[in-house]
C-alpha positions as CSV (number, residue, x, y, z in Angstrom):
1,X,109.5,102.2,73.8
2,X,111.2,101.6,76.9
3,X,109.1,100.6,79.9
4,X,109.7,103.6,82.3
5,X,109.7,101.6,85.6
6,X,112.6,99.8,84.5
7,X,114.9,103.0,84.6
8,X,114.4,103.1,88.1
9,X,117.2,102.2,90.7
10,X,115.2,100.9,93.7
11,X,117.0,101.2,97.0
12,X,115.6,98.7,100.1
13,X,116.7,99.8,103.3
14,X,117.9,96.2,105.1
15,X,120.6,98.0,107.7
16,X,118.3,97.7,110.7
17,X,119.4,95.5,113.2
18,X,115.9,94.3,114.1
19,X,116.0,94.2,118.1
20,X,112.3,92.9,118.3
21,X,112.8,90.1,116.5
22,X,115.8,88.7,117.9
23,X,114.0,85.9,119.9
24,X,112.4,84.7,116.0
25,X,115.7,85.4,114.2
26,X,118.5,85.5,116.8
27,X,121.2,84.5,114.0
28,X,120.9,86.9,110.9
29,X,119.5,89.9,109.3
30,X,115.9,90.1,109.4
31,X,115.8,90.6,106.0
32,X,117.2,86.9,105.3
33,X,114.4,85.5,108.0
34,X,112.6,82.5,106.4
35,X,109.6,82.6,105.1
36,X,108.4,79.7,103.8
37,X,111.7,78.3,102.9
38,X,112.8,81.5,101.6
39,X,114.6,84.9,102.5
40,X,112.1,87.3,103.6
41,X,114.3,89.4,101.1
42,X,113.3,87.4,97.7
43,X,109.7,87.9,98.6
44,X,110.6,91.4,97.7
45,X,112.8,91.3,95.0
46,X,110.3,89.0,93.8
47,X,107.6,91.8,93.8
48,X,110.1,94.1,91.9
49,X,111.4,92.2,89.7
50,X,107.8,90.9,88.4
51,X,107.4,95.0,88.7
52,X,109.8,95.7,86.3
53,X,112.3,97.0,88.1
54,X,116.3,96.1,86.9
55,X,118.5,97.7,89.3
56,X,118.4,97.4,93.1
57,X,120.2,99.0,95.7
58,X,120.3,97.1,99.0
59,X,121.2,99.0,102.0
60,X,123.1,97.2,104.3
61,X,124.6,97.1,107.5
62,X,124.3,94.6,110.7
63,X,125.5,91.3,109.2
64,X,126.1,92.6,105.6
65,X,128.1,90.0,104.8
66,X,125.0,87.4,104.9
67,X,122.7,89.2,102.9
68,X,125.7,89.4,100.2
69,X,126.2,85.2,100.4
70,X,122.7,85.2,100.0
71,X,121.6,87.9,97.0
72,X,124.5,88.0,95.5
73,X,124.9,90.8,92.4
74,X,122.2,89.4,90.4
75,X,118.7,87.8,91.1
76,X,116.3,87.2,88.4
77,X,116.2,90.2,86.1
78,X,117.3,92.2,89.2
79,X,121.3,93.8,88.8
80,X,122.2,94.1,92.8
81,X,124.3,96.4,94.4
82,X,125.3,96.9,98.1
83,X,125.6,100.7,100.1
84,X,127.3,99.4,103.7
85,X,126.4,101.6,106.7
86,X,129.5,101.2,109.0
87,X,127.7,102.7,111.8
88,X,123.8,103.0,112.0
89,X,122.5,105.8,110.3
90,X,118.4,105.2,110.4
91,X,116.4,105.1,107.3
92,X,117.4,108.5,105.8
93,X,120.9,108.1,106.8
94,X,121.1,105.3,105.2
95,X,119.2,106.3,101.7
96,X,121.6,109.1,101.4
97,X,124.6,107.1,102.2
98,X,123.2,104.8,99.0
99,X,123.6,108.6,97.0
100,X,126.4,107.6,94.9
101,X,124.6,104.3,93.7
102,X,121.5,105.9,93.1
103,X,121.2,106.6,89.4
104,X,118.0,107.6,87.8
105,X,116.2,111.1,88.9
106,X,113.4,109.0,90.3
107,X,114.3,106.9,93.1
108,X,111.7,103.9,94.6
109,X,112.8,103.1,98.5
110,X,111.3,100.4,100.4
111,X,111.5,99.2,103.8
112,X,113.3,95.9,103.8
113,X,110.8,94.8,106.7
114,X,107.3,95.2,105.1
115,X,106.0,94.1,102.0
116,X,103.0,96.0,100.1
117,X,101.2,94.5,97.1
118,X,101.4,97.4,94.8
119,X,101.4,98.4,91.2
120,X,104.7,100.3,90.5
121,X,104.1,101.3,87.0
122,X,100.5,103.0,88.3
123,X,102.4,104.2,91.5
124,X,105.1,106.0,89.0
125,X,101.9,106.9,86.4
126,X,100.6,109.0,89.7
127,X,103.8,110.3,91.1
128,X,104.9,111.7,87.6
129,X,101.2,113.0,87.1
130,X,101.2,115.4,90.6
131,X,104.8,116.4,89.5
132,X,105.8,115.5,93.4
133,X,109.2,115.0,94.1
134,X,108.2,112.6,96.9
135,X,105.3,110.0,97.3
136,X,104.5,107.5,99.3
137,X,102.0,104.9,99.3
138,X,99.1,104.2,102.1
139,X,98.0,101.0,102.8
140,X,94.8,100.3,105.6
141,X,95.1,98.2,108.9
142,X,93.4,97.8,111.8
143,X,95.5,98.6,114.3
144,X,97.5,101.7,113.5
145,X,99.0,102.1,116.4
146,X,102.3,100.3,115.4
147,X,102.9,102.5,112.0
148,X,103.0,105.8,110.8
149,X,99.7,107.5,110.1
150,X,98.9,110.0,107.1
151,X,96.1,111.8,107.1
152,X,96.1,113.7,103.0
153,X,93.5,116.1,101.5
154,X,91.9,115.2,98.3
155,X,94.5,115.5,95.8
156,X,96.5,113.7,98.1
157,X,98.4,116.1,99.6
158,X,100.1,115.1,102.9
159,X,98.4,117.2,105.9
160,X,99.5,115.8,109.5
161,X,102.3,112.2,109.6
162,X,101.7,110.8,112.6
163,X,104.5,108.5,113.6
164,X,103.7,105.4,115.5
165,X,101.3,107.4,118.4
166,X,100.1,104.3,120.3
167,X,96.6,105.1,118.5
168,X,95.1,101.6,118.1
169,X,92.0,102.5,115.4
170,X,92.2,101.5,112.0
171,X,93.8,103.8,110.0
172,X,95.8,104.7,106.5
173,X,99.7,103.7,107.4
174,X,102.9,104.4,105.8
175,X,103.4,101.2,104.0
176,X,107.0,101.8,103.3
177,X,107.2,102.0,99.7
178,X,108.3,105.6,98.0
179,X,109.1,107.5,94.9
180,X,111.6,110.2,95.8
181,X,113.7,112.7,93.3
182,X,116.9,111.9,93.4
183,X,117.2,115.8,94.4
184,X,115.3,114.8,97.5
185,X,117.7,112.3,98.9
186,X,120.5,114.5,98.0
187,X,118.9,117.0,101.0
188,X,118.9,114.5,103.2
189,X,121.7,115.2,105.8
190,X,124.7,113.0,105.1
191,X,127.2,111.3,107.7
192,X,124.7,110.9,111.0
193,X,121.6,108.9,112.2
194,X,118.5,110.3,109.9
195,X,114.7,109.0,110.3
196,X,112.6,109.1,107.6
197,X,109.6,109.0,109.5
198,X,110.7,111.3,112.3
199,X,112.6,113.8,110.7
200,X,112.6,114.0,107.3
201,X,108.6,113.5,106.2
202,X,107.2,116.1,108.6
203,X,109.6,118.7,107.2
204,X,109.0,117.8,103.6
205,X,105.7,118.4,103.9
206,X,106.0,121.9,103.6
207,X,108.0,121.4,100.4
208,X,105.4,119.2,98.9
209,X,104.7,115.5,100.2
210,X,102.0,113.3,98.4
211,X,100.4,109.9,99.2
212,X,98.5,107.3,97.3
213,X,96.2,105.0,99.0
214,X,96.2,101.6,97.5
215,X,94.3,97.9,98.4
216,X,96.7,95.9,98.0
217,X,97.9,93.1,101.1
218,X,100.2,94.8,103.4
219,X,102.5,92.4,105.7
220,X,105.2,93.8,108.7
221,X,107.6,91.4,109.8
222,X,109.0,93.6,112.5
223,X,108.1,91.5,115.2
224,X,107.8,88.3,116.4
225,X,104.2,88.2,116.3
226,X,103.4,89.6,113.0
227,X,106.6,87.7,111.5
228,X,104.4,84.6,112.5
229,X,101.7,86.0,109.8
230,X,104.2,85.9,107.2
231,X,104.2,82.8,105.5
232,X,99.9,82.6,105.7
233,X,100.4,85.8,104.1
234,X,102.4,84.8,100.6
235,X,100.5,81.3,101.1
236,X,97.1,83.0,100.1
237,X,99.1,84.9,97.4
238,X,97.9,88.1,99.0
């Protein structure tokens, strides 16, 4: 039998033209900053491709081209593709743009600036078993402040997403990683700026929006303080 995960198309949303970190990585993407030796980028593909995951969708935009020299169409086990913003369209904007390249009926998304240590096939296990046709997975920091927080009831059921509301207590955080139908993305309004996080989560909790809390090490690279973390961080092999 086929192992489900690999039917997935995973989309990472690299478009982002990372304003913070421009004094750390003045020259490229901040997908392609180094981290020890390497593309922040294969860190993740990486994580998918020991996963399971086969297909990858890389949303692209500010400097495209040097995420293309880098990647390439293939890495590891990993088939790559490339969705091109021309303009920026945020993080929904740019997941529906990536539509048409979108295959399978169950779509994993991650931020291209944040890496979670998580177990996709349980995370697909889960999101299959509440029959959601969006999930997202929680990861726990002591400073909240910077990230979206999720408070859920017990069965996991989104209640309240607060985005990024200064509130420095720890806290469960949108770590970035998802599980949407494909049906999902399609409702996503197509050909303007779209935020996940701002516009599209808090209405789709009404329509059903589930999180899974997980343990695993959660790194940001969004800024040049925390991208300083980043090469302790895959050092331990967190």
């Amino acid at each position: 039998m086929a192992d489900p995960i690999s039917k997935i198309t995973a989309a990472i949303l690299a478009g982002g033209l990372g304003t913070r970190l421009k004094t750390a990585v003045p020259d490229r993407p901040k997908i392609l900053a180094e981290v020890n030796g390497r593309p922040f980028l294969c860190h993740l593909l990486d994580e998918l491709d020991a996963g399971g995951i086969r297909n990858v969708v890389l949303c692209t935009g500010f400097r495209e081209e040097q995420v293309v020299e880098a990647i390439g169409d293939r890495y590891k086990g990993i088939t790559v593709r490339y969705s091109v913003e021309e303009e920026p369209l945020g993080t929904g904007g740019a997941l529906r743009n990536a539509l048409p390249l979108l295959s399978s009926e169950t779509v994993l998304v991650a931020n291209g600036d944040s890496f979670l240590k998580v177990d996709l096939r349980n995370f697909l296990a889960w999101h299959r078993l509440g029959n959601s046709g969006a999930s997202i997975v929680l990861a726990r920091v002591a400073d909240a402040g910077r990230f979206g927080r999720i408070e859920i009831d017990e069965a996991g059921r989104v209640l309240r997403y607060f985005e990024k509301d200064g509130n420095r207590a720890p806290g469960w955080i949108n770590a970035g990683v998802y599980l949407f139908a494909r049906r999902r993305i399609a409702s996503i309004p197509g050909g303007r700026f779209v935020s996940l996080e701002k516009e599209i989560f808090p209405d789709w909790i009404e329509r059903g929006l589930h999180a899974m809390r997980v343990a695993g090490g959660f790194l940001d690279i969004g800024t040049p303080e925390s991208y300083l973390q980043a090469g302790a961080f895959f050092s331990a092999g967190t």
